[in-house]
C-alpha positions in Angstrom: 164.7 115.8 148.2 165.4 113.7 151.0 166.2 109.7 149.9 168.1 106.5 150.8 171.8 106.8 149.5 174.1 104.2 149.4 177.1 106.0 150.0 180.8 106.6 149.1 181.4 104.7 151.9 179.2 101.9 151.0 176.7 102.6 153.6 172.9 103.5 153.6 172.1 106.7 154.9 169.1 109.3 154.5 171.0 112.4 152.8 169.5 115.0 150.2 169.9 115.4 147.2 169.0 116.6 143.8 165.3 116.5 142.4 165.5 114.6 139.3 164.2 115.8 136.2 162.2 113.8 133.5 164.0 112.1 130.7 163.3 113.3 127.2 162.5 110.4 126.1 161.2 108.8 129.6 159.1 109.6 132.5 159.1 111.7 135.9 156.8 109.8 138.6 156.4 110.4 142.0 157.1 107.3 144.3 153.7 106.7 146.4 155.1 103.5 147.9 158.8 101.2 147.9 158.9 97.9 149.6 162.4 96.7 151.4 163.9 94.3 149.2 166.4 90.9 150.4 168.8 92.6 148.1 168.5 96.1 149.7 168.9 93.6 153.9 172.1 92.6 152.2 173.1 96.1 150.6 172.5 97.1 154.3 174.8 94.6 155.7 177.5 94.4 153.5 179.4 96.3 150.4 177.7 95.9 147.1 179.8 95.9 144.0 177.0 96.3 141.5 176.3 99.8 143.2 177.9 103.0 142.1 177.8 105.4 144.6 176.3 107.5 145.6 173.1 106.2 144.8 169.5 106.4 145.5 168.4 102.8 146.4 164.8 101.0 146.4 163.1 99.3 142.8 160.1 97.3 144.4 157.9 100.6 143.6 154.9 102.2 142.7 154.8 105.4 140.8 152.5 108.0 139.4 153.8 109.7 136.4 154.0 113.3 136.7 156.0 114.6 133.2 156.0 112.5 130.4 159.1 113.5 128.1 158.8 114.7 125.1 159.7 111.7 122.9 158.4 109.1 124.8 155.1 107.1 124.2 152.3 105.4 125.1 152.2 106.4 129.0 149.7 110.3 130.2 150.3 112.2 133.3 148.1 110.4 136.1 149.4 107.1 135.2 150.3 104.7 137.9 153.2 102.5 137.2 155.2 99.6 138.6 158.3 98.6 136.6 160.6 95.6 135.4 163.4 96.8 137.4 166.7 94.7 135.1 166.7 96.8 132.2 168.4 95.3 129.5 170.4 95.6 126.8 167.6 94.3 124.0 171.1 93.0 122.0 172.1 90.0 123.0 171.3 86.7 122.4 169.6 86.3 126.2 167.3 89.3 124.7 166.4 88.2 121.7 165.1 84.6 123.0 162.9 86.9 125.2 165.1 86.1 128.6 165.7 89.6 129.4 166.3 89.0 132.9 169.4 87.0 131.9 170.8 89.2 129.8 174.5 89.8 130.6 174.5 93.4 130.3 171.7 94.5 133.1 171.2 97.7 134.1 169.3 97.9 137.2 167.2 100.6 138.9 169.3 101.2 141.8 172.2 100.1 140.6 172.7 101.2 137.5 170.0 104.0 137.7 168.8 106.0 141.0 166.1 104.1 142.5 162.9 104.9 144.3 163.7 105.3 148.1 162.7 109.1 147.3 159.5 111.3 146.6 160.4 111.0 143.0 162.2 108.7 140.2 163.0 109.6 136.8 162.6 106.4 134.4 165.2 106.5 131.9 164.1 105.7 127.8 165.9 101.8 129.0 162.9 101.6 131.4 160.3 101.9 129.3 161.6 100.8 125.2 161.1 97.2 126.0 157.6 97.2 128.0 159.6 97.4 131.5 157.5 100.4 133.2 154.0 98.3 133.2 150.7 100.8 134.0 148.5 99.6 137.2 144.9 99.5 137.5 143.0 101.8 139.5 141.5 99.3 141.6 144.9 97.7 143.2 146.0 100.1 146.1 149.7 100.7 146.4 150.9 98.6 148.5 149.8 96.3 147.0 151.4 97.4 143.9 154.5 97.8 145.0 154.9 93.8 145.4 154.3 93.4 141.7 157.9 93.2 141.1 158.6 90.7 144.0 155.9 88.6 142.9 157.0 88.7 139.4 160.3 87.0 140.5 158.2 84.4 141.9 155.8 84.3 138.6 158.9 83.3 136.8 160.4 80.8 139.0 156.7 78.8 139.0 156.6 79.2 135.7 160.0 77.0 135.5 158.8 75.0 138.1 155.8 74.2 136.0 153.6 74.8 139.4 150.3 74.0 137.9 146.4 72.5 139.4 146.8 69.3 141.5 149.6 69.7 143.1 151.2 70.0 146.3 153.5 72.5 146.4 155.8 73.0 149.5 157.4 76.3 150.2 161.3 76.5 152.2 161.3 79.5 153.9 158.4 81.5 155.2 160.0 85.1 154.7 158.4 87.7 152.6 159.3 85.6 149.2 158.1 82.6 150.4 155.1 84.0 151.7 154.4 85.3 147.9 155.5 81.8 146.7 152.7 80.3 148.7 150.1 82.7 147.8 151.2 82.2 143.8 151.3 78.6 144.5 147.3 78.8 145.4 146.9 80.9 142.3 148.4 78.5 140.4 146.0 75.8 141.0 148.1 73.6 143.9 145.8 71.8 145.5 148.0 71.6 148.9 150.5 74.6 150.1 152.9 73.9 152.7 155.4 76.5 153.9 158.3 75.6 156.7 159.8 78.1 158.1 161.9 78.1 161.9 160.8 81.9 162.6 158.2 81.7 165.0 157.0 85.1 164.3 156.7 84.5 161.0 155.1 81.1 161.5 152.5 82.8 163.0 152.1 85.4 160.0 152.0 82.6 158.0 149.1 81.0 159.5 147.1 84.4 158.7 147.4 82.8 154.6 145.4 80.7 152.8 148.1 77.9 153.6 147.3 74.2 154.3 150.0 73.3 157.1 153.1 75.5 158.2 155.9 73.0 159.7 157.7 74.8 162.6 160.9 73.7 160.9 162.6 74.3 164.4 161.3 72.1 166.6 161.0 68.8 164.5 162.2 67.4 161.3 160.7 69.7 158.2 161.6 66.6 155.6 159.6 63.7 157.9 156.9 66.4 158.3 156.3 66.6 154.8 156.4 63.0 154.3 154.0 62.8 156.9 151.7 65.3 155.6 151.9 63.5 152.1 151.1 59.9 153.2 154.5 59.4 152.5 154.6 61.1 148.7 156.6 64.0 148.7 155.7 67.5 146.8 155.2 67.1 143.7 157.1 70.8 143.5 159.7 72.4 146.4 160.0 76.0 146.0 163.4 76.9 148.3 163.1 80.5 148.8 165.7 80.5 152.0 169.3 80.9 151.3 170.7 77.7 153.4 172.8 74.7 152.0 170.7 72.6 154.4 167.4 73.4 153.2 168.9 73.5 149.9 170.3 69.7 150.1 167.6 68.7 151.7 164.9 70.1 149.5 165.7 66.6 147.2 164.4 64.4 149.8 160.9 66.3 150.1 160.0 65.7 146.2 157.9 62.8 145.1 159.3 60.7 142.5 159.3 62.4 139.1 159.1 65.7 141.2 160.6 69.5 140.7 162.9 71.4 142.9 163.4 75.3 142.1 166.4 76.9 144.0 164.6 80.2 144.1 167.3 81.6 146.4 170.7 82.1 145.9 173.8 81.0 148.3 176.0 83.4 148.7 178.8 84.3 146.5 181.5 83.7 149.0 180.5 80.2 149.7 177.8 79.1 146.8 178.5 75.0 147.1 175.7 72.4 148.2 176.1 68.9 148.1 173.5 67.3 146.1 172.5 63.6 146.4 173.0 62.2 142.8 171.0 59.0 143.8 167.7 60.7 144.7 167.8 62.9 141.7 168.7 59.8 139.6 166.1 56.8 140.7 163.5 59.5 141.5 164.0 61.5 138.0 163.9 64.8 140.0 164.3 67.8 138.1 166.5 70.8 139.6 165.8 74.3 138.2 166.5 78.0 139.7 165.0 81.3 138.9 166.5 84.3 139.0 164.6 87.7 138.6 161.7 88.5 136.1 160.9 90.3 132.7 158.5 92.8 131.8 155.8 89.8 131.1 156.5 88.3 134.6 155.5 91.9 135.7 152.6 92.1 134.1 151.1 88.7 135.0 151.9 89.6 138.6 150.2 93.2 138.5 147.3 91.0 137.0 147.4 88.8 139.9 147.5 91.1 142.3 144.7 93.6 140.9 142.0 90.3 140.4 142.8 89.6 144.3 143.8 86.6 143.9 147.1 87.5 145.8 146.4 88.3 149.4 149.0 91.0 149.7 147.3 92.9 153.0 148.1 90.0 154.3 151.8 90.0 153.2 152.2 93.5 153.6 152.8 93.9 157.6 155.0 97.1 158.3 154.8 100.5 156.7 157.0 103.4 157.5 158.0 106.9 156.3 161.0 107.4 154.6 162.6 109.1 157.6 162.0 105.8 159.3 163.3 103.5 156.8 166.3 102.2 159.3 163.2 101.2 161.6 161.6 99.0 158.4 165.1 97.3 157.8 165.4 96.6 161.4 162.0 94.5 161.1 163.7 93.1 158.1 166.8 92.0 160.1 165.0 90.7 163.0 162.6 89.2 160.8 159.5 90.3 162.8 157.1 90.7 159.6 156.9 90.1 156.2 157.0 93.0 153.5 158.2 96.6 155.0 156.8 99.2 152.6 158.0 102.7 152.9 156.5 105.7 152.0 158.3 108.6 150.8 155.4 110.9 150.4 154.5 110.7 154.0 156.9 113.6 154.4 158.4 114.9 151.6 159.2 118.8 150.8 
């Protein structure tokens, strides 16, 4: 079968390779749809050390079980399924408190397992002993679906955030995560969504949601603009989903007093510092979480979500390609001209 590799050479290519077969105690499925994740934009641009090549890439998938091994339970042929994609270890002290996705040991599809960039995906016994493959409802289409594990990333950092009804929640960074973010944020019960973003393309998406202002964060002051738009307040919550030290830093002086600030995005690893002012966090009593991936609960709220339409993923979802176009999805990733890029490996497969 034809799939996305990354390579001995620690590049992406298209390149064929073996069909895989079903577990014995997992499942065989057959990928209807994968969405381009952040992580697979910066796999793309740069070495990954997590990756052992070669490697089939892609976990932001939707499946339909075709084989169901022979000691494995609770799952038919027919059966759509989204998965959990940080298997654990289910043995550490992360796991037992029910914080899977912290667990030190992770083995993730893609990394640790071949991933879903291909017609088909065998889910190992890892993927499915601790809830992590998580069966989809009829009614939610597949591309749709396939955002289930994005959104769940999202679920969980809200849920730390403690986003809840009343609130104004204001969203840093109007990419495909933030667009979720803002969507989840409505869910939630935020009275007043606000996304700023400096992509004018994706400002522009962005006005297609549900959203109560988008702040062109390139063209004026995002901070006095939320001020302005809160009579002065602040958010009560600031989700920063964009991976900048300034929008980080400056995420502190859009809370209200006694407000919540969630790095939801990571800096990178070669230069992780931000400068934090210790005054505003002190007199204001603002609270500084992260959140960092999702468990098999996060997963299933989000496939909930998505399936009772209170999600507007169609809107989200703005590019879909073959897999023999996926370099033509990452470049709308890199030149950020939509929002989720799903691919479809059926389209053409043998």
């Amino acid at each position: 079968m034809r799939a996305v590799v990354y390579g001995n050479d620690h590049k992406l290519s298209i390149q064929e390779m073996p069909d895989p077969s079903c577990p014995r105690n997992g499942l065989l499925a057959k990928v209807h749809a994968c969405a381009i994740c952040g992580s697979d934009v910066k796999m793309f641009k740069a070495p990954d050390p997590r990756v052992k090549p070669p490697q089939i890439v892609g976990h932001e998938f939707v499946g339909e079980i075709m084989e169901v091994g022979a000691d494995a339970r609770g799952f038919a042929v027919g059966d759509r399924v989204v998965m959990a994609t940080t298997l654990s270890c289910m043995a550490c002290p992360a796991c037992w408190a029910g914080k899977t996705n912290l667990c030190p040991n992770v083995m993730p599809v893609s990394r640790a397992f071949p991933g879903a960039f291909a017609p088909y995906i065998a889910i190992p016994w890892e993927g499915i002993r601790a809830g992590n493959t998580v069966k989809v409802p009829s009614s939610l289409e597949d591309d749709g679906a396939c955002l289930a594990e994005p959104l769940s990333c999202a679920v969980n950092a809200q849920q730390l955030a403690g986003v809840r009804t009343g609130q104004t929640v204001v969203i840093v960074g109007g990419g495909p995560l933030g667009a979720l973010n803002a969507e989840l944020a409505k869910a939630n019960g935020a009275t007043r969504v606000i996304v700023s973003q400096r992509s004018a393309t994706r400002q522009d998406l962005l006005r297609e949601l549900d959203l109560d202002a988008v702040i062109d964060a390139a063209s004026c002051d995002p901070v006095e603009e939320v001020k302005r738009l809160t009579d002065g307040r602040g958010a009560d919550v600031v989700m920063v989903t964009a991976p900048d030290r300034t929008a980080q830093e400056r995420a502190l002086e859009m809370a209200c007093k006694g407000g919540m600030v969630n790095f939801f995005a990571g800096m990178s690893k070669d230069d992780p510092m931000v400068t934090i002012n210790s005054r505003l966090v002190h007199y204001n009593e603002i609270s500084i979480t992260g959140g960092s991936d999702s468990t098999a609960r996060h997963v299933e709220i989000a496939v909930a979500l998505l399936a009772a339409g209170r999600v507007n993923w169609k809107r989200i979802v703005t590019h879909r390609f073959p897999l023999s176009r996926f370099f033509d999805g990452m470049q709308v990733m890199l030149d950020r001209a939509g929002l989720k890029v799903v691919i479809r490996p059926q389209e053409e497969a043998r």
